[in-house]
C-alpha positions as CSV (number, residue, x, y, z in Angstrom):
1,X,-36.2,-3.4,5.1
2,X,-36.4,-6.1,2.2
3,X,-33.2,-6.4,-0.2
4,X,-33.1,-4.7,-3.2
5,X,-33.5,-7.6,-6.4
6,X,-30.9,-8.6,-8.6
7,X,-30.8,-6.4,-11.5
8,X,-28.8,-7.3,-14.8
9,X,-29.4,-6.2,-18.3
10,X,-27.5,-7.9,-21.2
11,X,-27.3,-5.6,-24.7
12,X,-27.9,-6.5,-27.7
13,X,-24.7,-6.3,-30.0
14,X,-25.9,-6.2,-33.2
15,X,-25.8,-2.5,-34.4
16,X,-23.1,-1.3,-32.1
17,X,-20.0,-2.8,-33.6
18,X,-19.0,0.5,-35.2
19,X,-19.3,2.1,-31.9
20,X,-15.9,2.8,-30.3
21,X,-17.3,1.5,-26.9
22,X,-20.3,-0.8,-26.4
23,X,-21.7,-2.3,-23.1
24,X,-22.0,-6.3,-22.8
25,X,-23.9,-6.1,-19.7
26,X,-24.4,-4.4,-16.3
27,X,-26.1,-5.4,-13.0
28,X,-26.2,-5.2,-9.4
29,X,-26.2,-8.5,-7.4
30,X,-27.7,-8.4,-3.8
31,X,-25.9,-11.6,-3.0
32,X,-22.8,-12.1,-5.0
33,X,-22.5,-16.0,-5.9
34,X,-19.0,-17.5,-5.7
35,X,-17.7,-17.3,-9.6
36,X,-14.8,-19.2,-11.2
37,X,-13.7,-18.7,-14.6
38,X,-10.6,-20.2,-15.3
39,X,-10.0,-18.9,-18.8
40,X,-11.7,-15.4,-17.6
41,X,-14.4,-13.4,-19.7
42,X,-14.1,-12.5,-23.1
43,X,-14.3,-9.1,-22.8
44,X,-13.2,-6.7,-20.3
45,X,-14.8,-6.9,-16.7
46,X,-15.8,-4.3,-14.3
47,X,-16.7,-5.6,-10.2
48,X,-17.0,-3.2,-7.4
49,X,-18.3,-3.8,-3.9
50,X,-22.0,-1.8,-3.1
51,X,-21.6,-3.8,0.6
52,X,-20.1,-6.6,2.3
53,X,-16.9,-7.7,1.1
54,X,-15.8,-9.7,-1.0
55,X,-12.0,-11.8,-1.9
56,X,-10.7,-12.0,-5.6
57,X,-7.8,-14.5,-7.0
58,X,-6.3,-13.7,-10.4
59,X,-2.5,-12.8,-11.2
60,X,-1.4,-14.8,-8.1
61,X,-2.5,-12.3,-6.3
62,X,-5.2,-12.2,-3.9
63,X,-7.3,-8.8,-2.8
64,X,-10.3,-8.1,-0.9
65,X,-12.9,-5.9,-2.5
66,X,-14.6,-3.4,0.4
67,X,-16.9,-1.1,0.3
68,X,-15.5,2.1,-2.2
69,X,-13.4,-0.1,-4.2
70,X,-13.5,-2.3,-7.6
71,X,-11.5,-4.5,-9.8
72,X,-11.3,-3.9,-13.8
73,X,-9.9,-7.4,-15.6
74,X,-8.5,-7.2,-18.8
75,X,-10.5,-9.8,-21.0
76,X,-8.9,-13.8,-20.8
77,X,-7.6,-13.0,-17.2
78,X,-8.5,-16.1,-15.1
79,X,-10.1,-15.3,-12.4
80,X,-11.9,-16.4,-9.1
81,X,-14.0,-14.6,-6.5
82,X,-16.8,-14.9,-3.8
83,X,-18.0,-13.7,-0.4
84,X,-15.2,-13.4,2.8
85,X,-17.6,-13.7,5.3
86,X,-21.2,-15.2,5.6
87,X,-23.0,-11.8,5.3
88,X,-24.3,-10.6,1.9
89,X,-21.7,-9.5,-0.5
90,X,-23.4,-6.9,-2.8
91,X,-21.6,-5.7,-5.8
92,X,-22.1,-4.0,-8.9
93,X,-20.8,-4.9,-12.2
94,X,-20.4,-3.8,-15.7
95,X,-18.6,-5.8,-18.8
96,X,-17.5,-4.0,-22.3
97,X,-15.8,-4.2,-25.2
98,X,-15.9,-2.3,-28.1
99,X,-13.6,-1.3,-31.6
100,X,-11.6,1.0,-29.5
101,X,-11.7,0.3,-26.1
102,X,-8.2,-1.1,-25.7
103,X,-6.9,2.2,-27.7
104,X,-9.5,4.2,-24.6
105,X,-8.1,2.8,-22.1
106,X,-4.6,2.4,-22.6
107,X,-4.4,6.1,-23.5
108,X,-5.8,6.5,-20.2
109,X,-3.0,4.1,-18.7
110,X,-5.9,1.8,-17.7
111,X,-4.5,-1.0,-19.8
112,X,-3.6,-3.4,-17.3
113,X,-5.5,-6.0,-14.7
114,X,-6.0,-2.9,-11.4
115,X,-7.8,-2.4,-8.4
116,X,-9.3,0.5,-7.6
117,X,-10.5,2.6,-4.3
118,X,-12.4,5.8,-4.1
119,X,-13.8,8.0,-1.6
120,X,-17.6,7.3,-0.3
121,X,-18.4,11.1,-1.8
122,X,-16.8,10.3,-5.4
123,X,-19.5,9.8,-8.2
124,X,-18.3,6.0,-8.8
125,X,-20.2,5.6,-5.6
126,X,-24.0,5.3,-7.0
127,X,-22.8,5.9,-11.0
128,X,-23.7,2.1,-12.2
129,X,-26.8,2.0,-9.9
130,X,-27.7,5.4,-12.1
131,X,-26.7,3.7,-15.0
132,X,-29.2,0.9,-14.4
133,X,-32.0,2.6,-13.4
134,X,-31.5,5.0,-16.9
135,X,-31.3,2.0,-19.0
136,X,-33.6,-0.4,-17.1
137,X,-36.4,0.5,-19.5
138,X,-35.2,2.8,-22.4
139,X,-35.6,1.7,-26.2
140,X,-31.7,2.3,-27.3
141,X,-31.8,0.4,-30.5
142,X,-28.9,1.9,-31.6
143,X,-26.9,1.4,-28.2
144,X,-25.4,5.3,-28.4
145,X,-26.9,5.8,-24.9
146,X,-25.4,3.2,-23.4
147,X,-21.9,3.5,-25.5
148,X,-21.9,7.3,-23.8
149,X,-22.2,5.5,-20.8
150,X,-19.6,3.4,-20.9
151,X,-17.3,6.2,-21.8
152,X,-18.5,8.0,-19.4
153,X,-17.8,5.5,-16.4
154,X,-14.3,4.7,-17.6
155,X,-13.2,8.3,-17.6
156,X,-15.2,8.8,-14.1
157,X,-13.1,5.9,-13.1
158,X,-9.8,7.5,-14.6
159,X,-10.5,10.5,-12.6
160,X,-11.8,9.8,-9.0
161,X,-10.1,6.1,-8.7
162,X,-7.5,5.8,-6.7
163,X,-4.9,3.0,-8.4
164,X,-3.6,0.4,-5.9
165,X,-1.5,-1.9,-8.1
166,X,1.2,-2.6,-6.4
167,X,1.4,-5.7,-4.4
168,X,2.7,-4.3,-1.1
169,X,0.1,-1.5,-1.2
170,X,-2.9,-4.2,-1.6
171,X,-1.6,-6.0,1.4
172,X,-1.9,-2.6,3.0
173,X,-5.2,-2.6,2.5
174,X,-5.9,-5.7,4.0
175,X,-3.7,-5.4,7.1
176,X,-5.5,-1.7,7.3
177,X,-9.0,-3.2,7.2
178,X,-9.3,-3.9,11.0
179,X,-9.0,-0.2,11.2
180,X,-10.1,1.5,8.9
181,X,-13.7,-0.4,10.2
182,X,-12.7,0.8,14.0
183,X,-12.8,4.6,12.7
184,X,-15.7,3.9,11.2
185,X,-17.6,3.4,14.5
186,X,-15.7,5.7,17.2
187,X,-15.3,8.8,14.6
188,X,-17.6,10.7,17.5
189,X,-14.9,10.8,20.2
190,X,-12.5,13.6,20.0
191,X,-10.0,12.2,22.4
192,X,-8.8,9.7,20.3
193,X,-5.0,10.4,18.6
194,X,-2.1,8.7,17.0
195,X,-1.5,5.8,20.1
196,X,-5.3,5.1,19.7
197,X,-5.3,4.5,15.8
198,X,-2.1,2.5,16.1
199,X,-2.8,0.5,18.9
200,X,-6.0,-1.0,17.3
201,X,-3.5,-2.9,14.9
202,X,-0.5,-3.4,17.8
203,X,2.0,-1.2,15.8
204,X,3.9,1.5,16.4
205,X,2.6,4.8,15.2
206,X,5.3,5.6,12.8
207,X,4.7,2.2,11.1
208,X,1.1,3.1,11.0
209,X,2.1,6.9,9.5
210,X,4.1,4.6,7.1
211,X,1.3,2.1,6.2
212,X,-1.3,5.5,5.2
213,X,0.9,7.5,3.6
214,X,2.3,4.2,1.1
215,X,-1.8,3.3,0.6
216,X,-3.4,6.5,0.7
217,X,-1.5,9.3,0.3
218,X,-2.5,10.4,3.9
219,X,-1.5,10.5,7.4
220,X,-3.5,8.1,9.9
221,X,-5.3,11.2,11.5
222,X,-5.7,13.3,8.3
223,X,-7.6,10.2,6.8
224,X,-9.8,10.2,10.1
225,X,-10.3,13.8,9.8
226,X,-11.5,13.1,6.4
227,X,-14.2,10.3,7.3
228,X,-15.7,13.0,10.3
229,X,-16.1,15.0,7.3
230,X,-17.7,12.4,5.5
231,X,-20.2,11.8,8.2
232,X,-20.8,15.0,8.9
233,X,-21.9,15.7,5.7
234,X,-24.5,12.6,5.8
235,X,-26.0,13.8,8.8
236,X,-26.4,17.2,7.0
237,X,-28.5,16.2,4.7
238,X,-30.3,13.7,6.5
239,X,-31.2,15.7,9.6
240,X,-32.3,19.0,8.9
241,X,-33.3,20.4,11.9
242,X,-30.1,19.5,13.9
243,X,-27.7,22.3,14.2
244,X,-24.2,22.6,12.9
245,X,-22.6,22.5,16.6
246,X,-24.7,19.1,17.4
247,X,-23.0,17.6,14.4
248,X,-19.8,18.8,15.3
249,X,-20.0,17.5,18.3
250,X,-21.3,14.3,17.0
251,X,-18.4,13.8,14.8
252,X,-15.5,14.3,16.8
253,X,-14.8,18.5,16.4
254,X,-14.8,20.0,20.3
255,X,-15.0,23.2,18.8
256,X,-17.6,24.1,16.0
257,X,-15.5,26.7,14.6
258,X,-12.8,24.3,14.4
259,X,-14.9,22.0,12.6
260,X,-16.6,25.0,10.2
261,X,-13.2,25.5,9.2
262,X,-12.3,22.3,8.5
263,X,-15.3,21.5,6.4
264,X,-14.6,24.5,4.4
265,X,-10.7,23.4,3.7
266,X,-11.9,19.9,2.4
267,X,-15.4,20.4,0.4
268,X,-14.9,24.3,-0.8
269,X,-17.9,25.2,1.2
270,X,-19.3,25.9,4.8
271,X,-21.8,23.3,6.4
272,X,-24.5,25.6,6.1
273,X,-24.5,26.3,2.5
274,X,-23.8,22.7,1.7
275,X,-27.0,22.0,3.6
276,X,-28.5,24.4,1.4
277,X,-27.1,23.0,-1.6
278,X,-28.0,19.1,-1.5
């Protein structure tokens, strides 16, 4: 399958200075270039990972961007950041400013340099992709659609991201990484408990119970629990035809009605009328 082109699309500012938010630019890079700017950028600046990784430098601090999590820089912060690994690092990207965006967002307590995560179901998922394709060719000469926009995506970001701005916690993430990847690829085997998760990382399994609950607010297995979910719910939509106990199954649940109820707990709905509704 080819990869998707670079997409970027800069706005024109004249006509929007009375707006209380207005979009610079927004894009999606398919191969993120390594980017330096010592004396950061003018405005305020928006990154999140699409795929891939990638590492970030600004505050003395040093974070890796993953898949479901972004980086908003308060305008002037140097910064630096590029790929960690020699595979593609795909990221989206949005930059704004505006005659009340620093009143907007410190109302909102979003007035310092943060790092973000989110779950793979949350809307900040595919909202700047939308946000492109909507705006790719529309004739906005007054830049209200694009202002909404903006508003929009900050308070989506207010509302579903989760804010890791403590130092300690970011490490977490990092030293978390090995596993959290892991999970993602032996989710299917229902045999696998607390030893399991913690030996993957060669600690004990209170540290581990310690290192979720500090980052995510979860235990270790809840969080597993969650990503079965997760992928149940993919494979709902994506194969019709395969029955609710063959997902279950392929997921992790032994028992379907274990699983039925546990879909039901988290998304407010059973897997066969969530089928029904996407």
């Amino acid at each position: 399958m080819l990869a998707s082109p670079p997409r970027r699309i800069v706005f024109a500012r004249e006509g929007g200075e009375h707006l209380p938010i207005t979009l610079d630019s927004m894009g999606y890079n398919p191969d993120q270039e390594k980017v330096s700017r010592p004396d950061g950028y003018y405005v305020y600046h928006w990154l999140q990972t699409a795929s891939g990784e990638g590492i970030i430098h600004f505050e003395d601090k040093k974070l890796t961007l993953s898949e479901g999590s972004g980086i908003l820089l308060l305008p002037g912060t140097p910064h630096r950041y590029e790929a960690l690994s020699s595979q593609n690092w795909c990221t989206y990207y949005l930059t704004f400013g505006g005659s009340s965006s620093r009143h907007i967002l410190e109302s909102a307590g979003m007035h310092r340099n943060s790092f973000y995560r989110w779950e793979n179901e949350s809307p900040l998922t595919v909202m700047l992709q939308d946000m492109l394709d909507r705006h790719d060719a529309a004739a906005d000469m007054f830049s209200l659609g694009v202002s909404t926009d903006a508003y929009r995506f900050l308070l989506t970001l207010n509302k579903y991201g989760h804010l890791h701005n403590n130092t300690s916690i970011s490490r977490n993430v990092d030293k978390l990484q090995p596993l959290l990847k892991w999970m993602d690829s032996h989710y299917g085997d229902p045999s696998i408990g607390l030893y399991d998760l913690a030996s993957q990382l060669d600690v004990s399994g209170r540290h581990l119970n310690s290192l979720f609950l500090q980052t995510f607010g979860l235990s270790p297995y809840a969080y597993f629990v969650r990503l079965r979910i997760r992928k149940s719910k993919e494979l709902l939509v994506s194969k019709p035809a395969m029955t609710v106990k063959t997902i279950s199954q392929l997921v992790g649940f032994r028992d379907v009605s274990h699983f039925v109820a546990t879909f039901r707990k988290q998304s407010g709905t059973t897997p066969d009328q969530f089928r029904r509704l996407h």
